[in-house]
PDB file of N, CA, C and O in Angstrom:
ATOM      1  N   UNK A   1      -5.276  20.415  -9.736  1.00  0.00           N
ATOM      2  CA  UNK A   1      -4.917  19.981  -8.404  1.00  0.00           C
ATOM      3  C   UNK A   1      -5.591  20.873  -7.350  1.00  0.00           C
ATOM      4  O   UNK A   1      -6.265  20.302  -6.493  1.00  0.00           O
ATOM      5  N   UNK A   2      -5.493  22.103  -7.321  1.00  0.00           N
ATOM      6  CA  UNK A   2      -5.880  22.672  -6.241  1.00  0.00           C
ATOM      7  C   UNK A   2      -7.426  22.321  -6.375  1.00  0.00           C
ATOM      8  O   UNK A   2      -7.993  21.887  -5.373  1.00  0.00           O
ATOM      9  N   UNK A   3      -8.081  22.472  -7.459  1.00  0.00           N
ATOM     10  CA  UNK A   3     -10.121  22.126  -7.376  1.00  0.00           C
ATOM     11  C   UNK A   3      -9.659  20.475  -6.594  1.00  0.00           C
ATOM     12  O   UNK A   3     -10.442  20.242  -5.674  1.00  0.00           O
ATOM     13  N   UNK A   4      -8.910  19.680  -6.721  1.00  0.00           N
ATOM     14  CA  UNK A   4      -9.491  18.309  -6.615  1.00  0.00           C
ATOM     15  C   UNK A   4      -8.594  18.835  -4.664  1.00  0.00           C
ATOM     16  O   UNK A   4      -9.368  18.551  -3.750  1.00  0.00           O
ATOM     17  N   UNK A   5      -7.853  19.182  -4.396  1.00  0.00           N
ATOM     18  CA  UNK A   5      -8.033  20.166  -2.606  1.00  0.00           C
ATOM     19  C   UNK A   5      -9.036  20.815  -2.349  1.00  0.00           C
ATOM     20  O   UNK A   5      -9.686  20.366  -1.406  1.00  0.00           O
ATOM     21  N   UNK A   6      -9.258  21.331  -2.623  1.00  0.00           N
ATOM     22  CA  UNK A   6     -11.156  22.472  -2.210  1.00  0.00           C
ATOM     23  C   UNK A   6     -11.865  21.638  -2.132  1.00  0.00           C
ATOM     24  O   UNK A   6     -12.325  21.674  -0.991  1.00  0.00           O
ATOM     25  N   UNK A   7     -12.395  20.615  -2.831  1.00  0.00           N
ATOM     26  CA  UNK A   7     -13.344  19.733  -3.038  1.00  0.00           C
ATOM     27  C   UNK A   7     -12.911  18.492  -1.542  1.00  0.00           C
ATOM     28  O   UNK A   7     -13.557  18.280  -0.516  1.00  0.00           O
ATOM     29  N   UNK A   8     -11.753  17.969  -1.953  1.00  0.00           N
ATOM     30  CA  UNK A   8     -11.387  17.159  -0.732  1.00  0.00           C
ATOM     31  C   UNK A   8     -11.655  17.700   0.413  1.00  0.00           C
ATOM     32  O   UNK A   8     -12.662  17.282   0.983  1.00  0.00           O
ATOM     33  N   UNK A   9     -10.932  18.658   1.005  1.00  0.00           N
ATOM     34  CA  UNK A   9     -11.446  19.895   2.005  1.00  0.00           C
ATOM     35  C   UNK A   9     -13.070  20.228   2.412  1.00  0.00           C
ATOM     36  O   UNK A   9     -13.535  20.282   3.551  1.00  0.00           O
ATOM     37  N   UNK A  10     -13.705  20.412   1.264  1.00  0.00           N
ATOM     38  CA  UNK A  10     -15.232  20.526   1.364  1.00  0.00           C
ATOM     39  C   UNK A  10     -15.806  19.321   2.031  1.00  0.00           C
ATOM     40  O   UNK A  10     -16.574  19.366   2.992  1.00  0.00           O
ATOM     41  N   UNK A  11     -15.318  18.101   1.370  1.00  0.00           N
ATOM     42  CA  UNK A  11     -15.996  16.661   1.601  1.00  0.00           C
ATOM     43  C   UNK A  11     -15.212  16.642   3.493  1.00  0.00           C
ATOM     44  O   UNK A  11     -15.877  16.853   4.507  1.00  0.00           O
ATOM     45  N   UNK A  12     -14.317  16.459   3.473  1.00  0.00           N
ATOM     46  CA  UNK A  12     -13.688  16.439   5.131  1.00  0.00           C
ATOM     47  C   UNK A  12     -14.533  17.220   6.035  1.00  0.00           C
ATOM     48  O   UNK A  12     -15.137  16.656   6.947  1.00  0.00           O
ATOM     49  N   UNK A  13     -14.623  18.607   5.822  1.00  0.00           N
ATOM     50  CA  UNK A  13     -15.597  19.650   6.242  1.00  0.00           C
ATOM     51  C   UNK A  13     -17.079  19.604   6.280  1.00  0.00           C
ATOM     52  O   UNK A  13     -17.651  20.177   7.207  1.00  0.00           O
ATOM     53  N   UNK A  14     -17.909  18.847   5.168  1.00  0.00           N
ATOM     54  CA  UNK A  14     -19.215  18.085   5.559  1.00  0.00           C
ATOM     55  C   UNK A  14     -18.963  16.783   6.461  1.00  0.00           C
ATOM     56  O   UNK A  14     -19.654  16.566   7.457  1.00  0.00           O
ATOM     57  N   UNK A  15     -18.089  16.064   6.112  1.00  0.00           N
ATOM     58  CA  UNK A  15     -18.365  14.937   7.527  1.00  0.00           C
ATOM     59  C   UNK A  15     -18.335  15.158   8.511  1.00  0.00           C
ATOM     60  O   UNK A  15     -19.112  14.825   9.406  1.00  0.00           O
ATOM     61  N   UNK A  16     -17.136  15.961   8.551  1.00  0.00           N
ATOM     62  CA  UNK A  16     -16.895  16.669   9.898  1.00  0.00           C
ATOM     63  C   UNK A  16     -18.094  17.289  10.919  1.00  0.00           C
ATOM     64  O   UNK A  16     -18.511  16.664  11.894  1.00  0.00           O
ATOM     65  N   UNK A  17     -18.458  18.307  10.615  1.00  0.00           N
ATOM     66  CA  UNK A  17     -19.340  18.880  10.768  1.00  0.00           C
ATOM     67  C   UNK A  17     -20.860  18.301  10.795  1.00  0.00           C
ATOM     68  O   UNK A  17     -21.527  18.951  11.599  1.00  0.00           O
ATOM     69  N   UNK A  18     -21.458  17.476  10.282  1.00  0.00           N
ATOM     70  CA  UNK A  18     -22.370  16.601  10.215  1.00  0.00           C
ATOM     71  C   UNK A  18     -22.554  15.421  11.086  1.00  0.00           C
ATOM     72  O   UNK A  18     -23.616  14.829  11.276  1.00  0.00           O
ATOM     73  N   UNK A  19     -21.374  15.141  11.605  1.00  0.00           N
ATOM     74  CA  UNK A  19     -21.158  14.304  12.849  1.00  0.00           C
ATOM     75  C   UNK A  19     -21.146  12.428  12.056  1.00  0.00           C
ATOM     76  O   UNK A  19     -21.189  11.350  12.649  1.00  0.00           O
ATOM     77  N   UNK A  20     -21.069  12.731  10.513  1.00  0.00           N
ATOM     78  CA  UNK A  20     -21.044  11.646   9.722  1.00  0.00           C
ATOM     79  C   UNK A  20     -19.668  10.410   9.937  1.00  0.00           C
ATOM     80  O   UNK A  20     -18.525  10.761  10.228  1.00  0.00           O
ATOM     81  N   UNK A  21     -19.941   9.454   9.796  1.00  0.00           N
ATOM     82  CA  UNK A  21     -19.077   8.500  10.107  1.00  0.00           C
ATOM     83  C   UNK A  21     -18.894   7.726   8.293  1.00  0.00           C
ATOM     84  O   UNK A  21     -19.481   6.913   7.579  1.00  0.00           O
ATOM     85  N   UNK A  22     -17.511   8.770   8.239  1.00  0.00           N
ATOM     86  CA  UNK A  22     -17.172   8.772   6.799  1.00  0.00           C
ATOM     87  C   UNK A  22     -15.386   8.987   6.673  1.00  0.00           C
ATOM     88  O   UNK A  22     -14.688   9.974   6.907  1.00  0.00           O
ATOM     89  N   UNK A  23     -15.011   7.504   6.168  1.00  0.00           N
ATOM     90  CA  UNK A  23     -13.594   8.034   5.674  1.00  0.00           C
ATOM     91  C   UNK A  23     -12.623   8.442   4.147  1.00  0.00           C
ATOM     92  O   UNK A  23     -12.510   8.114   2.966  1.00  0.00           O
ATOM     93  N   UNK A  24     -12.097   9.339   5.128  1.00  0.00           N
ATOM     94  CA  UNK A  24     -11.945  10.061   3.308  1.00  0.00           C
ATOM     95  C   UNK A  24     -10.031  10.059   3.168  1.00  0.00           C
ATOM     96  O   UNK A  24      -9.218  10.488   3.987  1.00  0.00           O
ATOM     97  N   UNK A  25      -9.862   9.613   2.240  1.00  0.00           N
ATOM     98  CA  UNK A  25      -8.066   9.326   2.388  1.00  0.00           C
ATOM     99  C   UNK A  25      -7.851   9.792   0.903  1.00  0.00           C
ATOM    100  O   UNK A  25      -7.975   8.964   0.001  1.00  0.00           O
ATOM    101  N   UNK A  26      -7.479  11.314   0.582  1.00  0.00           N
ATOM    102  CA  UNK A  26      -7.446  12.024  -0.056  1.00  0.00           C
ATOM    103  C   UNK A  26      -5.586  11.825  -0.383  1.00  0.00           C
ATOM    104  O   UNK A  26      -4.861  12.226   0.527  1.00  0.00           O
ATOM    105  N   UNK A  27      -5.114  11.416  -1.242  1.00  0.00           N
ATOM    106  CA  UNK A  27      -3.782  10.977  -1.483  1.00  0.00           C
ATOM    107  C   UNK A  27      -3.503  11.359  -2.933  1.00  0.00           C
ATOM    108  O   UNK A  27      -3.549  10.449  -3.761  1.00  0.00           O
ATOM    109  N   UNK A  28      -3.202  12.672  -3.364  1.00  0.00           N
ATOM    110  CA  UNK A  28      -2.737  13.578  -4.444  1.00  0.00           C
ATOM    111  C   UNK A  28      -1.172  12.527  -5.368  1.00  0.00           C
ATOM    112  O   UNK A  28      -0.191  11.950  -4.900  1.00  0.00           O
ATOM    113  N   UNK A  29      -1.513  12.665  -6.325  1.00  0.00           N
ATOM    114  CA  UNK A  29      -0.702  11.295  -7.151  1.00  0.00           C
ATOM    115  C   UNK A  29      -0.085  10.226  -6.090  1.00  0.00           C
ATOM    116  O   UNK A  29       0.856  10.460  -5.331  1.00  0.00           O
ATOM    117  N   UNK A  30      -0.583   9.384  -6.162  1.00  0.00           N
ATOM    118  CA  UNK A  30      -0.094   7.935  -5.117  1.00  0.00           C
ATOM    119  C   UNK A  30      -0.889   7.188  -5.856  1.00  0.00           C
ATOM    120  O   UNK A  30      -1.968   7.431  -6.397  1.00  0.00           O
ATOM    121  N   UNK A  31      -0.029   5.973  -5.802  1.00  0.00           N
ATOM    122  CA  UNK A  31      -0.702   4.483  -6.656  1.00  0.00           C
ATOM    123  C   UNK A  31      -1.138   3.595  -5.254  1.00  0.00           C
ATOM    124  O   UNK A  31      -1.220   2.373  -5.136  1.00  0.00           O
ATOM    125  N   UNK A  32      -1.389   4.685  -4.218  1.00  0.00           N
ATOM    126  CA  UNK A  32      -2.149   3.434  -3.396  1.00  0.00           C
ATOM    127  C   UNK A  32      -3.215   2.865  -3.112  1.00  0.00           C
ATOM    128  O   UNK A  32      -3.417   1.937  -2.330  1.00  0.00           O
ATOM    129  N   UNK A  33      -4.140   3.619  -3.973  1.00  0.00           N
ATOM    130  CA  UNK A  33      -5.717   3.020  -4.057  1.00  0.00           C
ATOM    131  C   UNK A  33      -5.323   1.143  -5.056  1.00  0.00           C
ATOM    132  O   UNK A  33      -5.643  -0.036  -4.906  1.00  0.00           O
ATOM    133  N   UNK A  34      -4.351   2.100  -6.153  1.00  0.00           N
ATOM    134  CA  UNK A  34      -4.544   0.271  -6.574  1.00  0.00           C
ATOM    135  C   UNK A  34      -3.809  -1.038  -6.201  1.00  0.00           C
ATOM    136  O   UNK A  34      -3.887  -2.144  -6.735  1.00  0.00           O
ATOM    137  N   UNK A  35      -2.792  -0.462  -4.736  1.00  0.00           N
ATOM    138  CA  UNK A  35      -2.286  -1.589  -4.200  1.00  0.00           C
ATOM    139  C   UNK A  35      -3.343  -1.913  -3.292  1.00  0.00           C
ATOM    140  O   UNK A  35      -3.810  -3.050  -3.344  1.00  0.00           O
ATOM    141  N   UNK A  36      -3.735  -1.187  -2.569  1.00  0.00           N
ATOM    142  CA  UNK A  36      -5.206  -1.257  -1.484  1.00  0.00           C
ATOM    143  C   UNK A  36      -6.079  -2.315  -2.545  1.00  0.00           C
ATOM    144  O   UNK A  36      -6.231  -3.489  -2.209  1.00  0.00           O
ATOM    145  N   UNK A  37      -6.590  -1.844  -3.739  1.00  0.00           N
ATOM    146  CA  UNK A  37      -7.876  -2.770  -3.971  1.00  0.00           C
ATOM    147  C   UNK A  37      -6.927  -3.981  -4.447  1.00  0.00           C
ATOM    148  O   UNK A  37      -7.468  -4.225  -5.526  1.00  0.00           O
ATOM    149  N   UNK A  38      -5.722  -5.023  -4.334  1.00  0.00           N
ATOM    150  CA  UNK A  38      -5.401  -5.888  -4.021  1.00  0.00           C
ATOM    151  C   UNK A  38      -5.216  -6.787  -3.263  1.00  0.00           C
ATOM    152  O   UNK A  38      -5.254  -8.016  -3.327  1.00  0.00           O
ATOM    153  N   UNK A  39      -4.825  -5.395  -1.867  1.00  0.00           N
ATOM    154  CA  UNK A  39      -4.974  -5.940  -0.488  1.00  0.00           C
ATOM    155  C   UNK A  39      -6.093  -6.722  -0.426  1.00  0.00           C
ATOM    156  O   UNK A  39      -6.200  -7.949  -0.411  1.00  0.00           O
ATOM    157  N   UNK A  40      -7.046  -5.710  -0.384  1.00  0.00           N
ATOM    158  CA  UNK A  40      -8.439  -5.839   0.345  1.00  0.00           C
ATOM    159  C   UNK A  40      -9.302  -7.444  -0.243  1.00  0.00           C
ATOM    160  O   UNK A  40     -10.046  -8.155   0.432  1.00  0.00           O
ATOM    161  N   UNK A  41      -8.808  -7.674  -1.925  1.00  0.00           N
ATOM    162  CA  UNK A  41      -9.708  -8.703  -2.849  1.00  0.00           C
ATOM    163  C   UNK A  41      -8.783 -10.002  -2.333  1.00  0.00           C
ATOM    164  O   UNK A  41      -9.238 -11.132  -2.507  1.00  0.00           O
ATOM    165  N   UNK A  42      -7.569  -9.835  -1.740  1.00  0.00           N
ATOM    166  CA  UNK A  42      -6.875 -11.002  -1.683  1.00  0.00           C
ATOM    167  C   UNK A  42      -7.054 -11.681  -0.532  1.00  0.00           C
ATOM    168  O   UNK A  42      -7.376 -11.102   0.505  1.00  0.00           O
ATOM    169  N   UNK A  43      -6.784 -13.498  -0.634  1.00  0.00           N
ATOM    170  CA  UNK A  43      -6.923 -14.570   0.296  1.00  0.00           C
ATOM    171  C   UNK A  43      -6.073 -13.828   1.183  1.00  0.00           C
ATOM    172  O   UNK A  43      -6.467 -13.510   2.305  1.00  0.00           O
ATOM    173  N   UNK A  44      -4.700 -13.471   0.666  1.00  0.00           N
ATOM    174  CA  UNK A  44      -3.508 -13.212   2.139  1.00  0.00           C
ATOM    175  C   UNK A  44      -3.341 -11.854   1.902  1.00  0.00           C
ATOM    176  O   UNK A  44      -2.188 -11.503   1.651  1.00  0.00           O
ATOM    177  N   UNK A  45      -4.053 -11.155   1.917  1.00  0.00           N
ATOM    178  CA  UNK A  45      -3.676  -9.522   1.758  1.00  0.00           C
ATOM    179  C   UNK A  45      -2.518  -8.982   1.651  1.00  0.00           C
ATOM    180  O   UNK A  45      -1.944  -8.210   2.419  1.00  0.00           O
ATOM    181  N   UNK A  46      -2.070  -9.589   0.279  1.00  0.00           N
ATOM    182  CA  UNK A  46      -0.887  -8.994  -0.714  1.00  0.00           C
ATOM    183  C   UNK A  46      -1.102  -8.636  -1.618  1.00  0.00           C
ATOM    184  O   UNK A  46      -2.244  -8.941  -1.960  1.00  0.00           O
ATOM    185  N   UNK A  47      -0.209  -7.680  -2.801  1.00  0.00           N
ATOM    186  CA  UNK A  47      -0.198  -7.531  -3.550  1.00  0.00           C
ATOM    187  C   UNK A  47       1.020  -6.836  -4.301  1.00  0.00           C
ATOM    188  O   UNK A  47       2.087  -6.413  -3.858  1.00  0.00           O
ATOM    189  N   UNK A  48       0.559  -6.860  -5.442  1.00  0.00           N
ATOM    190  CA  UNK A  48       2.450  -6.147  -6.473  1.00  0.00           C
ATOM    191  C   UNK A  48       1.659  -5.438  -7.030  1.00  0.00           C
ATOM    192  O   UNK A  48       0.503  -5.788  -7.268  1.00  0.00           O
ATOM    193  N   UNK A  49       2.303  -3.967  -7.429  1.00  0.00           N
ATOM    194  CA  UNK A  49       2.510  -3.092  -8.035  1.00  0.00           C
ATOM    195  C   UNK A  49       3.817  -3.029  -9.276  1.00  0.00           C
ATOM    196  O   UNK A  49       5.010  -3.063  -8.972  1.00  0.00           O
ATOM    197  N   UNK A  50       3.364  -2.943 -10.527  1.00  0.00           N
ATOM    198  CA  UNK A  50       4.505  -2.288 -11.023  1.00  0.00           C
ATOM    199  C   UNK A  50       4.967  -0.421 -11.054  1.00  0.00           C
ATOM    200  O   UNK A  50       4.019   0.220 -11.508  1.00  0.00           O
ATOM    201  N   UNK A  51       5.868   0.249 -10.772  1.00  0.00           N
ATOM    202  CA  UNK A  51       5.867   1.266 -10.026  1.00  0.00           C
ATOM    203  C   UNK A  51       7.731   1.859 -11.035  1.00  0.00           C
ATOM    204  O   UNK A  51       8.862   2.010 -10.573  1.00  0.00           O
ATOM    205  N   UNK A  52       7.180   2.024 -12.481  1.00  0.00           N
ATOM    206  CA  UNK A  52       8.728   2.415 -12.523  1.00  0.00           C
ATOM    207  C   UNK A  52       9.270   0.968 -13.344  1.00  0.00           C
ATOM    208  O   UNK A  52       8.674   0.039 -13.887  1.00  0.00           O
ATOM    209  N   UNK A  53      10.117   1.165 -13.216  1.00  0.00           N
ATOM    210  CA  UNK A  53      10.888  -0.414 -13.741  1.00  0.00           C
ATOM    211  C   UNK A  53      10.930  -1.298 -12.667  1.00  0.00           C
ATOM    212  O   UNK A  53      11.425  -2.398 -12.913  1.00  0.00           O
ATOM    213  N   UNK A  54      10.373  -1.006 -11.089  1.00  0.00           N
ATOM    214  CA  UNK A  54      10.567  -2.038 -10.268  1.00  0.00           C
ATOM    215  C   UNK A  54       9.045  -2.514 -10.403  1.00  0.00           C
ATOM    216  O   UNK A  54       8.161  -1.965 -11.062  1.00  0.00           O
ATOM    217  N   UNK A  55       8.943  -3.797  -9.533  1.00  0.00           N
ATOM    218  CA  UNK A  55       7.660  -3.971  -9.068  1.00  0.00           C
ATOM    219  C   UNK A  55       7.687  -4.124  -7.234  1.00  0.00           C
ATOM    220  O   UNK A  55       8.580  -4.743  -6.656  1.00  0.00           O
ATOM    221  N   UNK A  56       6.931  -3.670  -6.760  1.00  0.00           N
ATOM    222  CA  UNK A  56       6.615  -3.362  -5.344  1.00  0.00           C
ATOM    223  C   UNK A  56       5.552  -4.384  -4.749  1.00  0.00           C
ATOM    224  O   UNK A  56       4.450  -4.679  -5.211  1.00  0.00           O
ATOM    225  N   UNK A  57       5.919  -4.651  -4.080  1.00  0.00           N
ATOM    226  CA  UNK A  57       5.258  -5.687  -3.116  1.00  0.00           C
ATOM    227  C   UNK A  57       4.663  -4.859  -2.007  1.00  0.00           C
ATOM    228  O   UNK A  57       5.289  -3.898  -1.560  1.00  0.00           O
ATOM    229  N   UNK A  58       3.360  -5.230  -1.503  1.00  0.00           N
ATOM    230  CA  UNK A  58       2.747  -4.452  -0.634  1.00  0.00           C
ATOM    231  C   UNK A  58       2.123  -6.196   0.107  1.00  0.00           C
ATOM    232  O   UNK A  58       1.601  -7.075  -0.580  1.00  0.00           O
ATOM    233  N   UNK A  59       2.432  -6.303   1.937  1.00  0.00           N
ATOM    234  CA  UNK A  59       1.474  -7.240   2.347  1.00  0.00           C
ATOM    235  C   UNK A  59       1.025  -6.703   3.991  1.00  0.00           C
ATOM    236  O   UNK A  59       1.826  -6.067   4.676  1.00  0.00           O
ATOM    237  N   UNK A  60      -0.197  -7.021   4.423  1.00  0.00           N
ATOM    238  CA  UNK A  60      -0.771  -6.634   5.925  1.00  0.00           C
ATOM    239  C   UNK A  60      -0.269  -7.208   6.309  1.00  0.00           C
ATOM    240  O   UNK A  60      -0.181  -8.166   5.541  1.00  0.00           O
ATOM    241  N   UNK A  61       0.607  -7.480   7.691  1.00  0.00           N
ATOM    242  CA  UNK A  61       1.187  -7.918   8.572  1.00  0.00           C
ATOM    243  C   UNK A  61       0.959  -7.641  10.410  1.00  0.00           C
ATOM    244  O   UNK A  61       0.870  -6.444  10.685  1.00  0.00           O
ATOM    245  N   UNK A  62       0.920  -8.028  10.895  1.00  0.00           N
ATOM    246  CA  UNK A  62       0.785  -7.525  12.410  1.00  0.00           C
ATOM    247  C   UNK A  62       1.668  -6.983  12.888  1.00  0.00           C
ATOM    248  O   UNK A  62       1.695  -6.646  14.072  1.00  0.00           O
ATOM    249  N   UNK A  63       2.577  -6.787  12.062  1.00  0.00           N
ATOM    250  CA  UNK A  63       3.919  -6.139  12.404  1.00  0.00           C
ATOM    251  C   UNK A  63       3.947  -4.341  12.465  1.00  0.00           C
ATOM    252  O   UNK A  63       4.780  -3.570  12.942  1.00  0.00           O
ATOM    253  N   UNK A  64       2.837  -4.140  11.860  1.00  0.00           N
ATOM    254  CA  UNK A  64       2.488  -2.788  11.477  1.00  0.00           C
ATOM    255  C   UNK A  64       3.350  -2.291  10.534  1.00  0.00           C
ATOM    256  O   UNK A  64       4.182  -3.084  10.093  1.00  0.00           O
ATOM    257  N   UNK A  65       3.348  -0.826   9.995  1.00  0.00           N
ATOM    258  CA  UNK A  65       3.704  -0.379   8.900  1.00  0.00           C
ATOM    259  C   UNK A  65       5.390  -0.130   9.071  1.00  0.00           C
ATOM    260  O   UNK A  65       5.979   0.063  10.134  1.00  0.00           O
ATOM    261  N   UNK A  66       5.956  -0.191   7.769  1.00  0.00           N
ATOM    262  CA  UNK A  66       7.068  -0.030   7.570  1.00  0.00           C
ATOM    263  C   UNK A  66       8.356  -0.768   6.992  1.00  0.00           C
ATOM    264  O   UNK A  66       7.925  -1.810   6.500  1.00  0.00           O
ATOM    265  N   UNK A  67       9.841  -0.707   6.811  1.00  0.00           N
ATOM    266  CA  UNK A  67      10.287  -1.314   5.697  1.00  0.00           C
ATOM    267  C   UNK A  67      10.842  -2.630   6.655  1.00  0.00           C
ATOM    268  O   UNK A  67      11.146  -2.579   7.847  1.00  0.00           O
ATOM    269  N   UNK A  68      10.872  -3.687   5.852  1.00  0.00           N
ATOM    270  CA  UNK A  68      11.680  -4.624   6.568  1.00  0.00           C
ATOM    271  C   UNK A  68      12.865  -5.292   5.866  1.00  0.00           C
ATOM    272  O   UNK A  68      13.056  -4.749   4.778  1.00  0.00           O
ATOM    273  N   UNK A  69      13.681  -6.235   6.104  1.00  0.00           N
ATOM    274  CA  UNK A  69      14.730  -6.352   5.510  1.00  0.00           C
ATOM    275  C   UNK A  69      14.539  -7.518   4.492  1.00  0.00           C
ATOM    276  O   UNK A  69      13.995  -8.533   4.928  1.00  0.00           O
ATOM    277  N   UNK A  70      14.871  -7.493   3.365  1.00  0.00           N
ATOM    278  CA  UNK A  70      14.702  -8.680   1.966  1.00  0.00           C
ATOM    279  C   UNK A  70      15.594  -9.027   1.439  1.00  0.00           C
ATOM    280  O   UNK A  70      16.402  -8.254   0.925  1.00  0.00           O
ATOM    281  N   UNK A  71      15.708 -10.463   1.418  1.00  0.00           N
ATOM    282  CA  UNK A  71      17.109 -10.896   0.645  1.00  0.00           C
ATOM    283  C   UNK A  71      16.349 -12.014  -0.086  1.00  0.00           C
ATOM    284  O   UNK A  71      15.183 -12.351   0.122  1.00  0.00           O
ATOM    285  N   UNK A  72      17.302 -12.588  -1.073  1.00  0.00           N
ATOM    286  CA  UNK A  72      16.843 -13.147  -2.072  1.00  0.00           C
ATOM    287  C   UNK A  72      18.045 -14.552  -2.437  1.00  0.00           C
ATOM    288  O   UNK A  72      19.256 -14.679  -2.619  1.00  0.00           O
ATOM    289  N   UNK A  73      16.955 -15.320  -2.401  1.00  0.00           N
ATOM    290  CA  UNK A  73      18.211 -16.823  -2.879  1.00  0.00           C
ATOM    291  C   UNK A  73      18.315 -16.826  -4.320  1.00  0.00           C
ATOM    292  O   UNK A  73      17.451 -16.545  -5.151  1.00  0.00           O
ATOM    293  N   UNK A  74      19.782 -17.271  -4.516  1.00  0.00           N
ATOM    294  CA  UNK A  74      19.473 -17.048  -6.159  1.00  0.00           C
ATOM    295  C   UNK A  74      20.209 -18.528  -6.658  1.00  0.00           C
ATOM    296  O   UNK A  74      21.159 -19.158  -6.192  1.00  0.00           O
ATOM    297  N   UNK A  75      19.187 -18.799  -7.981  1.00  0.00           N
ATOM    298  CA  UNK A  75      19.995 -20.403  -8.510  1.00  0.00           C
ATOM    299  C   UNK A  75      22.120 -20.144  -8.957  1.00  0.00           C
ATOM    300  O   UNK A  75      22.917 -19.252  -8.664  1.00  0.00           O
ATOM    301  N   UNK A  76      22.233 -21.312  -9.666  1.00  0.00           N
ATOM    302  CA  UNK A  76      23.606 -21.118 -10.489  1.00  0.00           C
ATOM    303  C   UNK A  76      23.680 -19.845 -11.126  1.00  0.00           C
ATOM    304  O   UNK A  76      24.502 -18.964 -10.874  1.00  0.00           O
ATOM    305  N   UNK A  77      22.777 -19.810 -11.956  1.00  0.00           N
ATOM    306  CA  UNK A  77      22.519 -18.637 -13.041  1.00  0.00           C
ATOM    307  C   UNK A  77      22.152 -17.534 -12.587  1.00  0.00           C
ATOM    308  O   UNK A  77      21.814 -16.707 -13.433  1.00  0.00           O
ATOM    309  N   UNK A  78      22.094 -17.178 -11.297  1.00  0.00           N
ATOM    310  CA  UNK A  78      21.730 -16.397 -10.653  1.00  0.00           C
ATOM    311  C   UNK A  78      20.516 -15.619 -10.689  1.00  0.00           C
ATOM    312  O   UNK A  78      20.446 -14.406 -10.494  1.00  0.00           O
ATOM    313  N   UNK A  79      19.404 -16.536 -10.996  1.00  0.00           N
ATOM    314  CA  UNK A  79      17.668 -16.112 -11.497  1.00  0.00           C
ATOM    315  C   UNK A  79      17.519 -16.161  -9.789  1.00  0.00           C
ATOM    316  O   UNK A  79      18.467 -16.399  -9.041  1.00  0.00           O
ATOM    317  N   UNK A  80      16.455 -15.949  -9.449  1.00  0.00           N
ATOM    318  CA  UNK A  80      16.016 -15.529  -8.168  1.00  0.00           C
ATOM    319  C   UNK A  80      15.220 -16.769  -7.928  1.00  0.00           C
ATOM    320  O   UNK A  80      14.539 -17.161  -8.876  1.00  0.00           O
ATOM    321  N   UNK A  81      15.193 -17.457  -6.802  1.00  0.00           N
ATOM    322  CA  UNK A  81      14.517 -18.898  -6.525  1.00  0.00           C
ATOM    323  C   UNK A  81      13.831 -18.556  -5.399  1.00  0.00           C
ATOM    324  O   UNK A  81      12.851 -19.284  -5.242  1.00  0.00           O
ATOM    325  N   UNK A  82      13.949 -17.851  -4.679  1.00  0.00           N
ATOM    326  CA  UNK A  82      13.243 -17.971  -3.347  1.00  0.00           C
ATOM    327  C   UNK A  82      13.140 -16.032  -2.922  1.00  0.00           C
ATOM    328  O   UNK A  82      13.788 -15.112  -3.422  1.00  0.00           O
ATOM    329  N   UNK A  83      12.415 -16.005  -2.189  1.00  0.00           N
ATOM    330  CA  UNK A  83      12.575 -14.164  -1.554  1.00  0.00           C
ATOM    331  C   UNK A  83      12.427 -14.343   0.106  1.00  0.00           C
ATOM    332  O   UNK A  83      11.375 -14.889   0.441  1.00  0.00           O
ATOM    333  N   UNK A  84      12.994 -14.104   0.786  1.00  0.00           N
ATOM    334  CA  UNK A  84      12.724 -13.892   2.129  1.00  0.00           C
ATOM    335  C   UNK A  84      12.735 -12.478   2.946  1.00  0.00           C
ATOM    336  O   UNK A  84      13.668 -11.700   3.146  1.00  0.00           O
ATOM    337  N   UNK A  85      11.244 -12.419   3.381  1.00  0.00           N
ATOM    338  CA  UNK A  85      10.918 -10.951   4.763  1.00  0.00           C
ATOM    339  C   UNK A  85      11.418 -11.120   5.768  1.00  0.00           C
ATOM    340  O   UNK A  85      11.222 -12.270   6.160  1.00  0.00           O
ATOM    341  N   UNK A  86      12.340 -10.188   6.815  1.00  0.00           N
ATOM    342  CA  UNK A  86      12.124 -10.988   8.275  1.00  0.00           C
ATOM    343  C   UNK A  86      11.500  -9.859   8.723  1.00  0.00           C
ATOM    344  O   UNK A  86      11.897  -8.747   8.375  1.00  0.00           O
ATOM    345  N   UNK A  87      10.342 -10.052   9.635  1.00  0.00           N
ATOM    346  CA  UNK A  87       9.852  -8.953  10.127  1.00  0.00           C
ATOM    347  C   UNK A  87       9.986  -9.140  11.686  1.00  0.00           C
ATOM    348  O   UNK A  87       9.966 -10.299  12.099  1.00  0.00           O
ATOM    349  N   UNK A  88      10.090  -8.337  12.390  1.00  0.00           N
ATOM    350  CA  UNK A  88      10.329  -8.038  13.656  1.00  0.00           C
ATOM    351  C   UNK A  88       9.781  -8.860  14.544  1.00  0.00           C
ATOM    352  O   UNK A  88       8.552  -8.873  14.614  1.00  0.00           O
ATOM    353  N   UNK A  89      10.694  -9.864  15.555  1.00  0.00           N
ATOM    354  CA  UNK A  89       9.694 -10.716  16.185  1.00  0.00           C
ATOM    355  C   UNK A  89       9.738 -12.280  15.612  1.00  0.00           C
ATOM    356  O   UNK A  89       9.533 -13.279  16.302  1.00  0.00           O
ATOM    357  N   UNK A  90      10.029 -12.263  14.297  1.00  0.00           N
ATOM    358  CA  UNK A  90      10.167 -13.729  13.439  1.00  0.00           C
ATOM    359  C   UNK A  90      11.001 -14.545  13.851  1.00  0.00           C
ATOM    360  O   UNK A  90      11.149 -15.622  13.273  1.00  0.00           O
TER     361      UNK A  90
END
């Protein structure tokens, strides 16, 4: 961990300094590079993660970042039929 900081640090510190137009998003254990390359490949820029025993939903919104509220319709049997976001403004 600390070589893969020095190195990050180094790389920040050449762009920097070089006046280079370079972004560097240095994120020490995080699974968000592989929700990102879902975002980015998808028609509606969503995607799921499994993360643990849950799975995580990640989508771009104009709403900007942060949690919003989720509820869930469920059949007789109580399986899950529908999911609803409300995001701010809806």
């Amino acid at each position: 961990m600390a070589e893969a900081v020095e190195k990050a640090h180094a790389v920040q510190s050449w762009a920097r300094e070089s006046g280079r137009r370079l972004m560097i998003d240095f994120r020490p254990h995080s699974h968000h590079w592989q929700i990102m390359r879902q975002l980015r490949t998808s028609e509606h820029e969503s995607g799921t993660l499994d993360l643990g025993p849950a799975r995580v939903l990640c989508a771009m919104t104009t709403c900007g970042d942060g949690c919003f509220p989720v509820s869930a319709d469920l059949d007789a049997a109580g399986g899950v039929v529908a999911v609803r976001v409300r995001f701010p403004g809806a």
